[in-house]
N, C-alpha and C positions, 0 to 999 in steps of 0.2 A: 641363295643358290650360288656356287662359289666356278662351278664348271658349266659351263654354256652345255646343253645336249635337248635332244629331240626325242618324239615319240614316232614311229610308226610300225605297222604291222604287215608281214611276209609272208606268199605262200598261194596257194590257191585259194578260190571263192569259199568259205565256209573251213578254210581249215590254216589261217594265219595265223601268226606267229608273232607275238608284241618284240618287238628289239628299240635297240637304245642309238642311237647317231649320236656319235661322239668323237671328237676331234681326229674324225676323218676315219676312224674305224663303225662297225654295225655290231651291238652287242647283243647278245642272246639276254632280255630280260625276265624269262620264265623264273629263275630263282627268286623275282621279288613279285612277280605279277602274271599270273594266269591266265589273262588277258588284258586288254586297256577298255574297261566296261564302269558303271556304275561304281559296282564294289571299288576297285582301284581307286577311281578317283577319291571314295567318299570314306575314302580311311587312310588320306592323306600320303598316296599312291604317288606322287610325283617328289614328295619329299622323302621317302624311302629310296626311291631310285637313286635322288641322288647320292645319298649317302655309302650307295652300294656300287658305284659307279667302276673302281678299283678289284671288283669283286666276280665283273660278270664276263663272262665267256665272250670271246669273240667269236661269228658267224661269218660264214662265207655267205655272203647276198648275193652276189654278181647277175645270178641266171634267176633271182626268187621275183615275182609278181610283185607286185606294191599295191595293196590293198590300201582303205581307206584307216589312218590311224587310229582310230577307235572303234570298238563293237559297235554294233546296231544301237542307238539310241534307242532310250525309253519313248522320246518325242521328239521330232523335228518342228521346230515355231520361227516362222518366218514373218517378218517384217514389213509391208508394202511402203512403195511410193517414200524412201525414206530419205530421198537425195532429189534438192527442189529439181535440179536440171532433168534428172528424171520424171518425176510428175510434169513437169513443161512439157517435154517431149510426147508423154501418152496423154495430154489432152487434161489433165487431170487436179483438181483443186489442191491447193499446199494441204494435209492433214493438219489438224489440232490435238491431234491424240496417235500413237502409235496403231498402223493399220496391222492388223495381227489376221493369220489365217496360217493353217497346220498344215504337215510336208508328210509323208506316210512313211515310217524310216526304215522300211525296206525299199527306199529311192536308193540309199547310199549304197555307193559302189568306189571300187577305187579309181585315185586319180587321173590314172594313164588306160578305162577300163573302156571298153566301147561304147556310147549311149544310142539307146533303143529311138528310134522315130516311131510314136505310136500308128498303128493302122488306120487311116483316114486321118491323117493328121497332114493339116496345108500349111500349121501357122509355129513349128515347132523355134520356141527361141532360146535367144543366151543370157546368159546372167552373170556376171563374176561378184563374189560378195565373201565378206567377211565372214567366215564360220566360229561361232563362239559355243565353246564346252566349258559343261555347270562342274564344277568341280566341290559345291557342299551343295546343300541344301536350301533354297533360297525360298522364303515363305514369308510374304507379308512386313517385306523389309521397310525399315524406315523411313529412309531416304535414299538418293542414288548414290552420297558418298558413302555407303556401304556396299556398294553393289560390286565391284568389282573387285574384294575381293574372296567374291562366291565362282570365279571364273577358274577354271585351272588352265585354259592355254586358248592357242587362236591357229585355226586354219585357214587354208583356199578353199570356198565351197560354189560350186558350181549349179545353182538354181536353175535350172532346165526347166522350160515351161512351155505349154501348149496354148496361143492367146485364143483360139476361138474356143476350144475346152473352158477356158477361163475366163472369157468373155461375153459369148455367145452362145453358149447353150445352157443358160438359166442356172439360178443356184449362186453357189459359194465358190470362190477363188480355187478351190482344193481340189477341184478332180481336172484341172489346167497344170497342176504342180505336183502330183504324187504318183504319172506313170513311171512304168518301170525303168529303173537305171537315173534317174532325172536329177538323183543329186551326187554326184560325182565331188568326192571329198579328200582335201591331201594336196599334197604327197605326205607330209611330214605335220605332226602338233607341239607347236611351239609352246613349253609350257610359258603361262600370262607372265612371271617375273623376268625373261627374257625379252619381253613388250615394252618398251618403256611408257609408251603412249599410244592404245591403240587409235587415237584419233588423228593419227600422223601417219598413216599407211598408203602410198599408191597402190590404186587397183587397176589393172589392162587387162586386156581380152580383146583377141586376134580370129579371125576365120581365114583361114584359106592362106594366112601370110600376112593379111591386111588388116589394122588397128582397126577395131570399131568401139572396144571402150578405154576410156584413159582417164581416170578419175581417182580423188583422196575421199577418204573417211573422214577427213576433216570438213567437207562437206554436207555429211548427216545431219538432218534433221533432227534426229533423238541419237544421243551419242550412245557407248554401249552399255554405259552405268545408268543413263536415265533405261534404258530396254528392259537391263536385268531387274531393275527396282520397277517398273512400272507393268512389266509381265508378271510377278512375284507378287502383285494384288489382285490378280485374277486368277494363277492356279498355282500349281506348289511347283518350281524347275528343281529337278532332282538330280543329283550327279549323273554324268555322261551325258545327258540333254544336249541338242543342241541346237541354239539361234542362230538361223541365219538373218542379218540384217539390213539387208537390202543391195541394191545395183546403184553403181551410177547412170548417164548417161550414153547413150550410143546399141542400144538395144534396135531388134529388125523393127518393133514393134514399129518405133519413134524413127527410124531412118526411112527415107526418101526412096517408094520404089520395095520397101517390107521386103530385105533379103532374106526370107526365113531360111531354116536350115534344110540340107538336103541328104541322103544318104552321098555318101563320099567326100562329105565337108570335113574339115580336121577346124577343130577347136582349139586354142591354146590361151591358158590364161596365167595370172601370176600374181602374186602381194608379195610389197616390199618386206623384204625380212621371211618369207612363208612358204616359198618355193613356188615350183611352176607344175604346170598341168597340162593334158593333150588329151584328147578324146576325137575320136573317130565317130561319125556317125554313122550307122546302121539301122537298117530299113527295119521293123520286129515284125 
């Protein structure tokens, strides 16, 4: 990749618009991509761009929405417990194996979009985490030094969860993680060769003004090549997928006093190199 540029997509809910960030202008990338979905990724959609980069229309953004950079996933696969200081904090044994549980991927919304507080919900919390999109096909890989590179880029993803949904009222992880609005993704998708190391990223995450997480990727547990390659023997990750891979530390769950969220709380979160995020909470 010879020009540094981004992906995201403009516009209102259901009717965005893929463009390109690029040295400081916003391109209209409709001439190369239709959308930023499966197809795109998996016919090698981010290496066309670039080559087209000279070629695509500039857009006025100023007043456009900022939706989530890529279409609805086929699958959201998320990560538990994947940052030891995290598993400290909720009470919870180191894993030996990646704790794997699914996100419903009408969660994603975009970065700066409001998130819903479900109805009867006491224990709504936050999460800042690395967002990974599958960019080929990834089935039954060898090893993890293959795995990355089935990745085509890396966002902000904002895992929103309900702990007593997810804790307390019996069952599986997923109906604490997949109401509506819950994963807040973006602003922008940094395709993976602009990455040089995803295991070198600070992750924060602010309520109200005030740090409550402050954490590197260099602290996971299963880094993102062993996730990709060890998810990839359990089901097939298909282009535009996306893993999210866990929090660090500093969650209501695990802080002193469980500040869950409340409607009127403002969220902000951020990764080095990935851009930053705000979300408003709203009562549903």
């Amino acid at each position: 990749m010879t020009e540094p540029f981004t992906l995201a997509r403009l516009g209102a809910p259901g009717e965005e618009l893929p463009v390109v960030r690029h040295a400081g202008r916003t391109l209209d990338a409709r001439p190369v991509a239709h959308d930023f979905d499966g197809a795109f990724f998996g016919s090698d959609g981010i290496s066309r761009l670039a080559g087209a980069l000279g070629l695509l229309p500039e857009l006025d953004a100023s007043t456009m929405r900022i939706g989530a950079p890529i279409a609805r996933p086929g699958k959201i696969v998320c990560i538990g417990l994947n940052y030891s200081d995290h598993a400290a904090e909720t009470g919870a044994a180191l894993p030996t194996e990646p704790v794997v549980f699914m996100k419903d991927p009408s969660t994603m919304v975009g970065p700066f979009d409001d998130v819903l507080i479900p109805r009867g919900s006491r224990k709504t919390d936050w999460e800042v985490e690395l967002g990974v999109v599958i960019g080929s096909t990834a089935r039954y890989l060898d090893s993890a030094a293959d795995a990355l590179a089935h990745v085509a880029g890396y966002a902000v993803s904002h895992d929103v969860s309900e702990r007593e949904f997810q804790l307390e009222r019996g069952g599986q992880w997923d109906k604490g993680k997949s109401c509506e609005t819950f994963n807040p993704f973006g602003p922008e998708l940094v395709p993976a060769g602009l990455v040089p190391d995803p295991q070198q990223l600070g992750l924060r995450l602010w309520v109200g003004g005030e740090m409550r997480q402050n954490g590197t990727t260099a602290n996971m547990l299963f880094t993102v090549a062993h996730v990709v390659w060890y998810l990839s023997q359990f089901m097939v990750l298909h282009p535009g997928d996306v893993i999210n891979t866990g929090t660090p530390a500093g969650v209501a769950l695990g802080t002193p006093g469980n500040p869950y969220l409340r409607a009127g709380d403002i969220v902000e979160l951020e990764i080095d190199g990935l851009g930053r995020a705000r979300q408003r909470m709203v009562q549903a």
